[in-house]
C-alpha positions as CSV (number, residue, x, y, z in Angstrom):
1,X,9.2,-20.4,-18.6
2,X,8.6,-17.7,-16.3
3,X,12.0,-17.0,-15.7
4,X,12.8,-17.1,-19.0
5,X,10.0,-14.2,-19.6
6,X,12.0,-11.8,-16.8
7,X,14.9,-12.1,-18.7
8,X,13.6,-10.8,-21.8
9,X,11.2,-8.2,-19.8
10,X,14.8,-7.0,-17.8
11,X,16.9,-7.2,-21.1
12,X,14.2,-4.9,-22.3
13,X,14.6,-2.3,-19.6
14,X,18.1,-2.6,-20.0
15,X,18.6,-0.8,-23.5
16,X,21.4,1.2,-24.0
17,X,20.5,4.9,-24.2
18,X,23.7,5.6,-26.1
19,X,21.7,5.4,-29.2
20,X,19.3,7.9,-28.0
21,X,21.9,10.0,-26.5
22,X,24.3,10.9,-29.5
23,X,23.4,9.0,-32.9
24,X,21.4,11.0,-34.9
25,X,20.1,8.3,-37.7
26,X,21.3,9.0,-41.5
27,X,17.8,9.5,-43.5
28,X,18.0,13.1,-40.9
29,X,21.2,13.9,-43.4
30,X,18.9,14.0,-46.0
31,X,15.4,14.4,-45.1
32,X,13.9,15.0,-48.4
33,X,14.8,13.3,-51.3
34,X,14.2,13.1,-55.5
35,X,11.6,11.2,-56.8
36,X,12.9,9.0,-59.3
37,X,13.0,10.0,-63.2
38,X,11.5,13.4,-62.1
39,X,12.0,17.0,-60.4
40,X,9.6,16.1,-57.9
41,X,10.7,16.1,-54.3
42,X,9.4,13.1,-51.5
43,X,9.9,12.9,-47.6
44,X,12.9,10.2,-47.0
45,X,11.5,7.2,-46.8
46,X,13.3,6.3,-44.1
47,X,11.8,9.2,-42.2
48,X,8.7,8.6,-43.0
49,X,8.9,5.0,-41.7
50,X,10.3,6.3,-38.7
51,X,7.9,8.8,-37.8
52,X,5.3,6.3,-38.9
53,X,6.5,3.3,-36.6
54,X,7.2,5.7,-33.1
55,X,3.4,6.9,-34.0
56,X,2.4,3.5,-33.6
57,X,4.5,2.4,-30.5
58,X,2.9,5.6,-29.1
59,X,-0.5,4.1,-29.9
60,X,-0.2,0.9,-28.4
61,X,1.8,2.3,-25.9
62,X,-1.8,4.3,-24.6
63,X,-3.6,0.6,-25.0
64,X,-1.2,-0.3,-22.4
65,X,-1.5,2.3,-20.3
66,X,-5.4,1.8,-20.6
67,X,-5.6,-1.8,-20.0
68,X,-7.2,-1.9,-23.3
69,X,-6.6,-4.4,-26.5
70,X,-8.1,-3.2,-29.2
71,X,-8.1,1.1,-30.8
72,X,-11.6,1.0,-30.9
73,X,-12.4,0.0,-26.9
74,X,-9.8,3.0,-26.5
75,X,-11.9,5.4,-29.3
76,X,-15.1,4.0,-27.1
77,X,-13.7,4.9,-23.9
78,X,-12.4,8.1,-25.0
79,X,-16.5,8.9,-26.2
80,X,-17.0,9.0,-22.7
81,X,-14.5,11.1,-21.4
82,X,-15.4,13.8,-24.0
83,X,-17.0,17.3,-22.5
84,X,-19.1,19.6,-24.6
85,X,-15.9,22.6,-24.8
86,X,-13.7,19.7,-26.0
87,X,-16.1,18.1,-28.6
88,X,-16.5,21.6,-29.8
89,X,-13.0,22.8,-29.8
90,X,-11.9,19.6,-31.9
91,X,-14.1,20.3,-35.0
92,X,-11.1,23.0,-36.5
93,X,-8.4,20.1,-35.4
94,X,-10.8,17.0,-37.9
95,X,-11.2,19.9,-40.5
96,X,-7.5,19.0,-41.5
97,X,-8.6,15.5,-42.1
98,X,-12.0,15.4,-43.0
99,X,-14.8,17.5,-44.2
100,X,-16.9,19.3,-41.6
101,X,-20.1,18.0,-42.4
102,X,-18.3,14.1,-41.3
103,X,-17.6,15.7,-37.9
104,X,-20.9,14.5,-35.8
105,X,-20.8,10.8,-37.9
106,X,-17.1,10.9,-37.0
107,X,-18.0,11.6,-32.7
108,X,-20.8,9.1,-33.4
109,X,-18.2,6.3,-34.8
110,X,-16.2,6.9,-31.5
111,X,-19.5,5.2,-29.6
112,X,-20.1,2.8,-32.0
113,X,-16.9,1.2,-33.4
114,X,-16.0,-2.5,-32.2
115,X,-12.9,-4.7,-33.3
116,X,-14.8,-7.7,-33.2
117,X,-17.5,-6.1,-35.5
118,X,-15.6,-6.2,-39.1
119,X,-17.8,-3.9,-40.4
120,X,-17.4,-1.3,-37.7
121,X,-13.5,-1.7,-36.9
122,X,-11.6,1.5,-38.1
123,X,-9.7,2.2,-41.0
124,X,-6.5,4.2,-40.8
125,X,-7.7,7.8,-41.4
126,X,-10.1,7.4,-38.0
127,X,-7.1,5.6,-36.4
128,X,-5.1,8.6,-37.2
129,X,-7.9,11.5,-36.2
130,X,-8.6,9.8,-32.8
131,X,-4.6,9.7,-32.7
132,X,-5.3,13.4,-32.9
133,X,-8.3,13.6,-30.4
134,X,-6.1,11.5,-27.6
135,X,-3.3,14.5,-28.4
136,X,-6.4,16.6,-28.1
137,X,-7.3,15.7,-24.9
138,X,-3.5,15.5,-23.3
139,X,-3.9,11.6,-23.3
140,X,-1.4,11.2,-25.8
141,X,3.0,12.7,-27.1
142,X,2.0,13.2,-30.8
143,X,4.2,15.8,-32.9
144,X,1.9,16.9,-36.0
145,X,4.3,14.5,-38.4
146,X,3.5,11.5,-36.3
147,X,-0.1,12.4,-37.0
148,X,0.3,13.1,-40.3
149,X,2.1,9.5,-41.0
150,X,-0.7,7.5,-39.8
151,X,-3.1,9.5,-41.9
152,X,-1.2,8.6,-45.2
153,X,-1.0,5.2,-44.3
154,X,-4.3,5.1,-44.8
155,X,-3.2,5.4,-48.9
156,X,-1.8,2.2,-48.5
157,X,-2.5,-1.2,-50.0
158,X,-5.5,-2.7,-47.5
159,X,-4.3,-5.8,-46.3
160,X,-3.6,-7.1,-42.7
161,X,0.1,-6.0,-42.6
162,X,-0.8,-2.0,-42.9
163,X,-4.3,-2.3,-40.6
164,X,-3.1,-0.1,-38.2
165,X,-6.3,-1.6,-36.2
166,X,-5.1,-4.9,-36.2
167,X,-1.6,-4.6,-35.6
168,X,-2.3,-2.6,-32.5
169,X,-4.9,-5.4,-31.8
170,X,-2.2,-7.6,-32.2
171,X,0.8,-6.3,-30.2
172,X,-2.0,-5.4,-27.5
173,X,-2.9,-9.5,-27.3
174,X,-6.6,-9.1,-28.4
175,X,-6.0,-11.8,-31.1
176,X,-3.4,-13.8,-29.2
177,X,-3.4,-14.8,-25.7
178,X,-0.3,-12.5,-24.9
179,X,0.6,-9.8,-22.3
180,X,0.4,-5.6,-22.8
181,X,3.9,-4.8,-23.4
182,X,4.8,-2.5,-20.2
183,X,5.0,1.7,-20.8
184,X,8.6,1.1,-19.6
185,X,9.1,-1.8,-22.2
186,X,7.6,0.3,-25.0
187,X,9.8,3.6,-24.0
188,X,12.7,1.3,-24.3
189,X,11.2,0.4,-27.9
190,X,11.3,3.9,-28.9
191,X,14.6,5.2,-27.3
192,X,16.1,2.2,-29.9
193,X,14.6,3.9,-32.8
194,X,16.7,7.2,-32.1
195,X,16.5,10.7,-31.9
196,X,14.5,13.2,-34.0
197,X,16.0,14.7,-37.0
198,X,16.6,18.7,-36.1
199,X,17.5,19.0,-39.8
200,X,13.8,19.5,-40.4
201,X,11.3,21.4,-38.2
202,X,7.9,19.0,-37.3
203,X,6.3,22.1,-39.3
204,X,7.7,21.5,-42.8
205,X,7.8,17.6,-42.2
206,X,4.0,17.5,-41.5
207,X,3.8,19.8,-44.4
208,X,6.0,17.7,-47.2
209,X,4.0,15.0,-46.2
210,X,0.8,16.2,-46.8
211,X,1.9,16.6,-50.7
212,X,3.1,13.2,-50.2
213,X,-0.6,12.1,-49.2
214,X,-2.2,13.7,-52.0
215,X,0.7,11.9,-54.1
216,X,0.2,8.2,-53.1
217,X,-4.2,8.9,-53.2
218,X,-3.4,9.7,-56.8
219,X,-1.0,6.8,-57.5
220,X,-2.4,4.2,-55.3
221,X,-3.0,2.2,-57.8
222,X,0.4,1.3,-58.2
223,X,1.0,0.9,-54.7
224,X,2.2,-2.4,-53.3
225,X,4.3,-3.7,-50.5
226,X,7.7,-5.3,-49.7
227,X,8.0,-6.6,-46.7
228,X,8.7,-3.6,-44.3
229,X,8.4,-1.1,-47.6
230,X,5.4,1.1,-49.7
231,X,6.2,0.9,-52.5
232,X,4.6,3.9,-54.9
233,X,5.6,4.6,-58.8
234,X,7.9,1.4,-58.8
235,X,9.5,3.3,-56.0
236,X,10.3,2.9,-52.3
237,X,7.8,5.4,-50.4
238,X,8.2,4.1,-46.8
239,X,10.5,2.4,-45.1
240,X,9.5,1.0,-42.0
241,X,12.3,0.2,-39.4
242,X,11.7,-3.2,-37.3
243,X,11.8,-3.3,-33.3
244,X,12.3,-6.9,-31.9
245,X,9.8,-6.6,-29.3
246,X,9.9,-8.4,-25.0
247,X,8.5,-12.0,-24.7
248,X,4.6,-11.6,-24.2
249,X,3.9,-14.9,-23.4
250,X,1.2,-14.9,-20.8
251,X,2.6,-16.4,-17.5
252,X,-0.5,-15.9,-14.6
253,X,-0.4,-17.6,-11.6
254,X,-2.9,-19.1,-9.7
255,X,-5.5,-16.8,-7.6
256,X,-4.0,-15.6,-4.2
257,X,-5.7,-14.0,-1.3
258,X,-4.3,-12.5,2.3
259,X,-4.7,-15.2,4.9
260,X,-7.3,-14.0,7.9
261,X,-7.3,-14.8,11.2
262,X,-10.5,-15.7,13.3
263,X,-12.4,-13.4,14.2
264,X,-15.6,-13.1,16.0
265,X,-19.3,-12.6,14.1
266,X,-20.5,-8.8,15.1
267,X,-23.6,-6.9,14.2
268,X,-23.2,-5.5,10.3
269,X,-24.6,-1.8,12.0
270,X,-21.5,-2.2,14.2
271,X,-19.1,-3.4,11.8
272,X,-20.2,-1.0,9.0
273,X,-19.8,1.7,11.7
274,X,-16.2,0.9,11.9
275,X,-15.4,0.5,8.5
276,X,-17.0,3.5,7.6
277,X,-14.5,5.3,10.1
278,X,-11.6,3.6,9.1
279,X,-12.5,3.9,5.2
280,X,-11.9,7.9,5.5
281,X,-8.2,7.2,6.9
282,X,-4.9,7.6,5.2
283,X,-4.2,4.3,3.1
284,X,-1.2,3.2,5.2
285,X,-3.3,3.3,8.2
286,X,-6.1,1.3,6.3
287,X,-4.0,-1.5,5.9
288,X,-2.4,-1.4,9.7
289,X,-5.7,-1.8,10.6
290,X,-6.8,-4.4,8.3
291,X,-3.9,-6.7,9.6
292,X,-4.7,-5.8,12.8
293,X,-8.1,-7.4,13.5
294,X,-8.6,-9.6,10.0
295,X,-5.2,-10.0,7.9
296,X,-3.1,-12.9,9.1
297,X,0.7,-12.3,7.4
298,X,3.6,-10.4,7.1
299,X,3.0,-7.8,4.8
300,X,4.9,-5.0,3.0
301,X,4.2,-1.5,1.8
302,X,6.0,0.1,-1.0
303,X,5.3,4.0,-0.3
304,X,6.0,5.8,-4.1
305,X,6.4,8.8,-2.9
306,X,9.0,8.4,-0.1
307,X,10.5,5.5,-2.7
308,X,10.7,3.1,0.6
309,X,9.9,-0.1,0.8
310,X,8.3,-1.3,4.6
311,X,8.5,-4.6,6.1
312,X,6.2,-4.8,8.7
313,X,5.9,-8.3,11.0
314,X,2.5,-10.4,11.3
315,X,1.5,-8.1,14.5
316,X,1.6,-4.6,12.4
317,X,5.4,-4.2,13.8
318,X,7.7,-2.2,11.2
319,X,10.8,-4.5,10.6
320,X,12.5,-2.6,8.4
321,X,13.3,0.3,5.8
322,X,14.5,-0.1,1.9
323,X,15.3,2.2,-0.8
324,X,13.9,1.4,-4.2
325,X,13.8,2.9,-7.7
326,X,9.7,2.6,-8.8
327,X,8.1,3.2,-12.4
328,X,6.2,6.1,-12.4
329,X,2.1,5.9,-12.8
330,X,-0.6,4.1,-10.9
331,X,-1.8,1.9,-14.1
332,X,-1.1,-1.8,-13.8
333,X,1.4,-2.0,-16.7
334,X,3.1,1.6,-15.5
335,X,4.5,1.0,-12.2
336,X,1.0,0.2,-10.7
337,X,-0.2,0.8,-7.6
338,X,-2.9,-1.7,-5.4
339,X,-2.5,-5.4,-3.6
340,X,0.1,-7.3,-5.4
341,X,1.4,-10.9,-4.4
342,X,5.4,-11.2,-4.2
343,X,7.1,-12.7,-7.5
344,X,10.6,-12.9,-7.8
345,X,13.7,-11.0,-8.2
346,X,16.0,-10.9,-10.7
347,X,18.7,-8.3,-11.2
348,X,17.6,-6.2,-8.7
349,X,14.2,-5.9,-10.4
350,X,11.7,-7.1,-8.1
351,X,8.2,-8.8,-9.4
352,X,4.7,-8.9,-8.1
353,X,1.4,-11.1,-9.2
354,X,-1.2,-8.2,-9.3
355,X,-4.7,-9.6,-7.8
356,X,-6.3,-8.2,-10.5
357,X,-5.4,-10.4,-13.2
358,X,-3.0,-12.7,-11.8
359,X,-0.1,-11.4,-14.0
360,X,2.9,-11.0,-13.2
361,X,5.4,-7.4,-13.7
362,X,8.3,-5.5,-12.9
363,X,7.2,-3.3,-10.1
364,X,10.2,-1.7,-8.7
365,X,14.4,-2.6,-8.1
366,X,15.9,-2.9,-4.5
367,X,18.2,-4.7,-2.4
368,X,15.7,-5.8,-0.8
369,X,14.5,-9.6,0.1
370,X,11.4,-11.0,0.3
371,X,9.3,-14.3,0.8
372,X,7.7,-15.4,-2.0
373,X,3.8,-15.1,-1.7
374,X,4.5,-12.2,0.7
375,X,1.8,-9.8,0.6
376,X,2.8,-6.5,-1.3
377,X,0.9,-3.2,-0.9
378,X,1.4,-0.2,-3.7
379,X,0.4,3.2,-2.4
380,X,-1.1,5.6,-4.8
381,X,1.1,8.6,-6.4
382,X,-2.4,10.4,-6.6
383,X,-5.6,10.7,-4.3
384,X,-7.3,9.3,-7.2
385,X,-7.1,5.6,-5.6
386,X,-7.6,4.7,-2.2
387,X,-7.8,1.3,0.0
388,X,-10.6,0.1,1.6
389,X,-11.6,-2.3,4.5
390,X,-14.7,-4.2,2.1
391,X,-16.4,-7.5,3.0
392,X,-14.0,-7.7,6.1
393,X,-10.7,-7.5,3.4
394,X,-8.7,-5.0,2.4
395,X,-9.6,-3.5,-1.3
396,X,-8.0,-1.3,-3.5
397,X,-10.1,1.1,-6.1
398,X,-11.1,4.5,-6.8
399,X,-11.1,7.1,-4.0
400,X,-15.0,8.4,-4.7
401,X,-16.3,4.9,-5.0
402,X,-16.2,1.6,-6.4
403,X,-15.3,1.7,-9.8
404,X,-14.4,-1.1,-12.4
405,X,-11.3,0.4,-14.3
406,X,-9.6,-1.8,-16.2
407,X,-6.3,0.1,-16.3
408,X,-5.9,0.4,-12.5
409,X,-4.9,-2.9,-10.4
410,X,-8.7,-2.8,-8.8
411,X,-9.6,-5.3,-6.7
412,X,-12.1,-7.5,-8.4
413,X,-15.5,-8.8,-7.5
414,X,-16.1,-10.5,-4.0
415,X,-18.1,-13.4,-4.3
416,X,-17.4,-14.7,-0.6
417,X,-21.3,-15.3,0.8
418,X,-21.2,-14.7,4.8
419,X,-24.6,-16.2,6.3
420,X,-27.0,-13.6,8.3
421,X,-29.9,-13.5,10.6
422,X,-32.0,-10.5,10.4
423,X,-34.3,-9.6,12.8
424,X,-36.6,-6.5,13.0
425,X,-38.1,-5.0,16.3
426,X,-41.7,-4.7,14.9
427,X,-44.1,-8.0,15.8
428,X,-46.7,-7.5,12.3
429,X,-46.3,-10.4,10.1
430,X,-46.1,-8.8,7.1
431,X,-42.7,-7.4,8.1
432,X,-41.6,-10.3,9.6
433,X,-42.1,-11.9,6.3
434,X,-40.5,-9.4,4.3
435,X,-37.4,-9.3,6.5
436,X,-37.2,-13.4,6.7
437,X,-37.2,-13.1,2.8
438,X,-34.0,-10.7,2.6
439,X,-32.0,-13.1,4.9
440,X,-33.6,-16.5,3.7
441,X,-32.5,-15.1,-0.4
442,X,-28.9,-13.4,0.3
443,X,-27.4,-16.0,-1.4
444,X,-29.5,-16.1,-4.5
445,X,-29.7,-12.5,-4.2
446,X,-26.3,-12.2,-4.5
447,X,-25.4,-14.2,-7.3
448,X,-28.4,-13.3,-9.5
449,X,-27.5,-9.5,-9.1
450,X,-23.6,-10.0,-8.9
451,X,-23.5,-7.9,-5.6
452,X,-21.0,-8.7,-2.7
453,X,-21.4,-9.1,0.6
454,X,-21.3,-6.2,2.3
455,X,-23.5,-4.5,-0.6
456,X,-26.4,-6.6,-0.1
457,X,-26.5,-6.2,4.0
458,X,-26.4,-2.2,2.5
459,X,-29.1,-2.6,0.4
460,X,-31.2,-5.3,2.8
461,X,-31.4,-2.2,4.9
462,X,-32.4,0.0,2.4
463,X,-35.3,-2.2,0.9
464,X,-36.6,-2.4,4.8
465,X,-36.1,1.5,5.1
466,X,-38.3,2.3,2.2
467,X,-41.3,0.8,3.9
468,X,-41.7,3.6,5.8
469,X,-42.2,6.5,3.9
470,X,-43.7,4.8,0.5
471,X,-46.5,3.0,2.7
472,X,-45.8,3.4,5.9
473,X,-45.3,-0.8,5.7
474,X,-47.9,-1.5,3.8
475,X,-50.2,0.3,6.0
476,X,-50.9,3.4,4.7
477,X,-54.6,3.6,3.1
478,X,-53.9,5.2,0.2
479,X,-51.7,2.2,-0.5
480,X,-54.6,-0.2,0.0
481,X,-56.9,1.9,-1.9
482,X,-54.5,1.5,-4.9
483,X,-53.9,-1.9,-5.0
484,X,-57.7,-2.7,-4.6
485,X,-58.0,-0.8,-7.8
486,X,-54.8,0.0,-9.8
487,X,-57.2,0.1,-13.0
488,X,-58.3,3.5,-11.4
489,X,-55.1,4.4,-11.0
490,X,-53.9,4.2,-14.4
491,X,-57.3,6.0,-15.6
492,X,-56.2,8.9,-13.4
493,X,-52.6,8.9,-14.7
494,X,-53.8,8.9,-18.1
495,X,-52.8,5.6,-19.0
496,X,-55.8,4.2,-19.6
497,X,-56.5,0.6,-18.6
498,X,-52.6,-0.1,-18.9
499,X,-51.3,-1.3,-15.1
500,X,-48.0,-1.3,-16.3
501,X,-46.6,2.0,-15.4
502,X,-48.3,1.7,-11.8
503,X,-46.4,1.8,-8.9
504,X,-46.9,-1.4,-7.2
505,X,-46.3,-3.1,-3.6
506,X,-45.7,-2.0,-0.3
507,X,-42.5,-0.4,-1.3
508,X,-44.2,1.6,-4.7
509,X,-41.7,0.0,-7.6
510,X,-42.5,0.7,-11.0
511,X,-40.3,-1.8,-12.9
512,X,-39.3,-5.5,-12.1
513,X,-35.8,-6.2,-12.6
514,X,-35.8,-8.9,-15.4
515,X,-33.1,-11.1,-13.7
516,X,-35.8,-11.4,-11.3
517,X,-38.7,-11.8,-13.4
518,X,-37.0,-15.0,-15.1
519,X,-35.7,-16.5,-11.9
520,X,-38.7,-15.9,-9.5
521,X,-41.5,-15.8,-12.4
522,X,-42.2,-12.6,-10.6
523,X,-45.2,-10.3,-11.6
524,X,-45.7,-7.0,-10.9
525,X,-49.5,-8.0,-9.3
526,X,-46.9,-10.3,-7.3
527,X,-45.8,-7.4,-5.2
528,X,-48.9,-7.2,-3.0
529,X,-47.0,-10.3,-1.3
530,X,-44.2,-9.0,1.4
531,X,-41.7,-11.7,0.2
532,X,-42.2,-11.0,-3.7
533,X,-41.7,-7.8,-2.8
534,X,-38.9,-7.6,-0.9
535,X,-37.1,-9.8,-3.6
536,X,-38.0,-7.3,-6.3
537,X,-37.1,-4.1,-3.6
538,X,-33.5,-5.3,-3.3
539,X,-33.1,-5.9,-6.5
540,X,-34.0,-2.6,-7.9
541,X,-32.1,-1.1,-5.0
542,X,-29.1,-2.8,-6.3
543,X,-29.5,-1.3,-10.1
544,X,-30.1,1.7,-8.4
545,X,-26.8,1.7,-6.6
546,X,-24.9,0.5,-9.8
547,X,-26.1,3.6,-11.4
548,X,-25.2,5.9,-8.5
549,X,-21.5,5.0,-8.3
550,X,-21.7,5.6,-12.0
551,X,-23.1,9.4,-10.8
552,X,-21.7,10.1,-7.8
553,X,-18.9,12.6,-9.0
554,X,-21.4,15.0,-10.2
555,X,-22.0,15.6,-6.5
556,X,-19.0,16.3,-4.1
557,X,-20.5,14.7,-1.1
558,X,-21.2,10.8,-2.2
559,X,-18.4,8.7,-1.3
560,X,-18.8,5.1,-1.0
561,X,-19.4,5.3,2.7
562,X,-22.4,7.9,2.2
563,X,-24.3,5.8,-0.4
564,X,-27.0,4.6,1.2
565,X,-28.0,7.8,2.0
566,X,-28.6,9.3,-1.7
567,X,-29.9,5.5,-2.6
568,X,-33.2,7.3,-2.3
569,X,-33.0,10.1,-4.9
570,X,-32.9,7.8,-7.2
571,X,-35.4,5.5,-6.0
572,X,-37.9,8.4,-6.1
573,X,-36.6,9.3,-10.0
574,X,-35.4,12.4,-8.8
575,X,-31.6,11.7,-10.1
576,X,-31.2,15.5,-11.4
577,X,-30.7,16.4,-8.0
578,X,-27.4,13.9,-8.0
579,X,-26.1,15.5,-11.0
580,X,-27.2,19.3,-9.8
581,X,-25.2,18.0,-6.5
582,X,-28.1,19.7,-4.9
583,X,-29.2,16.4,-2.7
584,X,-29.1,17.3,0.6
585,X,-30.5,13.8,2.9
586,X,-30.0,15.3,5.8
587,X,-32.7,18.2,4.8
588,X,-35.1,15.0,3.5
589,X,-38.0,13.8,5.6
590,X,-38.3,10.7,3.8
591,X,-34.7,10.1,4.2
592,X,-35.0,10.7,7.9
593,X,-38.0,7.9,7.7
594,X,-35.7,5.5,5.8
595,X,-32.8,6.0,8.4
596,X,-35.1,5.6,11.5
597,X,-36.5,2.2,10.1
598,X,-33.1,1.2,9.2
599,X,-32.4,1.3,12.9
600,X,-35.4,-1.0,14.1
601,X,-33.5,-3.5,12.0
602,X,-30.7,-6.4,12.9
603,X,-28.0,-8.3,10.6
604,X,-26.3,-10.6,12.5
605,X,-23.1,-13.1,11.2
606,X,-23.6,-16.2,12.2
């Protein structure tokens, strides 16, 4: 089966361009043409259906690009994207689709919309005007005519066959289990629908159509479709030519991972040290090092920008040197880029399984031979991406930090659980307590919050750090005072006899994750307890830290190897200083605190 799947793929890639090249298609002859029994002139339907059909190619072609399976995850995503210039620069592009008044419903709709919510999934006109946006916002080859074809489609009779949302849901395998079409595969597609007409200027096709819009709102009622046609007036508006579109049967193949070696259990503050140095390192010398001390294979690097191939032996030795043709992009279904497991080969088009999502694609062509199962590593075009040593593997994801991108071959979550012993040099028993708890609940820990390994030992630090300068562990007599009488507290605050918004424990949280509430049956008067609140510390440390990766590129110095170190801002609510980038730790007593209590602690493998 999976062979049979390359062939199509290959057969695919191997359309003739003559088409493209040299035949111009007839309907361009004659690119407008009489309506019948009347004076009145139509766009050829033929041209219409053409411009209408590339449009959509182009559409799902962007799904693919984005990983994404359905219009309106793309319309959500592209909410997100969206700057205040662009929103505002935008409004005079809607006004030739919509009224002005719709503009903020129709920015709203972008947040809102969802496939699998019938009553929220788009119609063709918002297809067509976030067509326009993703043009917009350079995401997107549109000509004006393309535009203007899926906005008059939106005239047409409503059944499943004109949805433009569901067809793109459909050839994007939202409603079947099927594979994304390729970018290569769908510019194959449209190279076979032939060139553009150049008897007609984009201008005065946009233009024609637009009369033809306002002609089909006012006939729809005698609208009605023939298989690939609209017909409008008893007559044929559109014709829609058919593409015979690539197997997309799904083919994935079991989860593989790089073989390790043994190697000894070190101190995390040593390892991380390391890491940390090797992290800022060019990729290729990321994964030399990885197979160095922890990988245990061959391995092979496909450098895009040199367009080589590298062979390199178990020990890190370079074997050898190909030439290769690559698809361009980083995205997984445009050339791709990331940890990828070797496929086959089949006319000189070489396949890899990406460790993503197990699927498998065209990657590049060579001469070159290699083991099956091999280890294949896809550098970057752009500094965008970057590999990582993580959890003592090599990862692949975004260059700032960790991000989870579906349209990028990221390296998914780590669920590998490494036991620890931490230790702290202070004799008290209430941080003894609160340190046995972070090693005794790692596991549970990091399940419950869906952190990996190396995160947790991260934020195990950090929930021990904050000790010092909240309450000085527990010690400080403000702290005491407060917990003796928190209903004076909240008096003071203004809140009346209303605890809630206290900050409670030795580490001053004000809110209880509720993963933890519903495991532990935690309580906030809980906290007062070292264990409870070291639980409930880590815990909101680990939120924290979701929501800093999510705001780290508002400041230029947060990197994945500097988190811990701005973990704090937001701990203290002071997360305006992230997005002003004007956090500065090294300037921050409390910090300083944190750090030097990080450094009376011990995480030890075992």
């Amino acid at each position: 089966m999976r062979t049979h799947a390359f062939k199509i793929f290959i057969t695919g890639l191997l359309i003739s361009g003559s088409a493209w090249a040299s035949d111009v298609p007839a309907f361009c002859k004659t690119p407008v043409v009489s309506l019948k029994d009347s004076d009145q002139k139509i766009l050829n339907p033929s041209l219409t259906g053409h411009l209408y059909q590339r449009a959509y190619l182009k559409l799902a072609q962007r799904l693919s690009l984005e990983n994404l399976n359905t219009i309106e995850a793309y319309a959500a995503t592209l909410s997100t994207r969206l700057q205040k210039q662009q929103i505002e620069s935008f409004k005079s592009v809607f006004a030739k689709y919509g009224q002005a008044s719709d503009y903020e419903n129709f920015i709203q709709t972008l947040k809102k919309t969802d496939y699998w919510k019938p009553a929220t999934r788009m119609s063709n006109s918002y297809v067509a005007v976030v067509a326009a946006l993703a043009r917009h916002l350079g995401e997107i080859n549109l000509t004006d005519s393309e535009i203007e074809s899926l906005w008059i489609s939106n005239n047409w009779p409503r059944i499943d066959g004109t949805s433009l949302s569901k067809k793109l849901a459909a050839i994007s395998g939202a409603t079947e289990k099927k594979r994304h079409l390729t970018v290569t595969e769908f510019n194959s597609l449209l190279r076979g629908l032939g060139r553009d007409c150049t008897t007609i200027t984009d201008a005065e096709t946009q233009k024609k159509m637009r009369q033809d819009y306002w002609l089909t709102l006012r006939e729809n009622q005698t609208a009605d479709v023939n298989g690939s046609q609209i017909v409008v007036l008893g007559q044929v508006f559109v014709a829609i030519p058919s593409v015979k579109l690539p197997d997309q049967r799904l083919n994935p193949g079991s989860t593989q991972i790089v073989a390790l070696k043994k190697y000894p259990g070190e101190k995390y503050e040593t390892y991380i040290q390391k890491r940390h140095a090797i992290n800022q390192k060019a990729d290729l010398d990321v994964i030399r090092y990885f197979h160095t001390n922890y990988g245990d294979s061959a391995y092979v690097v496909v450098d895009k920008k040199q367009k080589q191939l590298l062979y390199f032996r178990q020990d890190g030795v370079e074997l050898s040197r190909s030439a290769l043709e690559i698809f361009a992009g980083d995205e997984i279904n445009s050339g791709g880029a990331g940890i990828y497991f070797y496929a086959s080969q089949a006319s000189g088009f070489h396949f890899l399984q990406a460790e993503r999502d197990n699927l498998t694609r065209a990657v590049f062509k060579s001469n070159a031979s290699v083991p099956v199962g091999t280890p294949v590593y896809v550098l970057p075009a752009t500094a965008e991406h970057h590999f990582r040593i993580r959890n003592h593997r090599l990862t692949f994801g975004a260059n700032k930090v960790f991000r989870n991108r579906v349209a990028y071959n990221y390296t998914p979550l780590n669920r590998d659980f490494k036991k620890v012993a931490i230790s702290v040099n202070l004799k008290d028993s209430f941080t003894k307590t609160y340190v046995k708890a972070l090693q005794d609940e790692k596991s549970t820990l990091m399940s419950l919050l869906r952190i990996e390994d190396d995160d947790y030992n991260m934020l195990a630090q950090f929930a021990f750090g904050v000790l010092a300068p909240e309450t000085d562990y527990g010690q400080n007599w403000k702290y005491k005072i407060k917990e003796l009488a928190p209903v004076l507290v909240s008096l003071a605050k203004g809140n009346g006899f209303d605890t809630d918004a206290n900050s409670r424990g030795p580490t001053q949280i004000k809110r209880i994750p509720e993963v933890i509430i519903e495991h532990y049956k935690m309580e906030k008067s809980d906290l007062q307890d070292p264990r409870s609140a070291a639980i409930a510390t880590l815990a909101f440390s680990a939120d924290l830290m979701k929501d800093l990766r999510n705001v780290a590129h508002y400041h230029p110095d947060i990197t994945e190897e500097t988190l811990q170190s701005y973990l704090y801002y937001l701990y203290q609510g002071r997360r305006w200083e992230i997005r002003e980038a004007t956090a500065t730790p090294d300037k921050n007593a409390s910090i300083r605190k944190i750090k030097s209590a990080i450094s009376l602690l011990s995480i030890q493998d075992i």
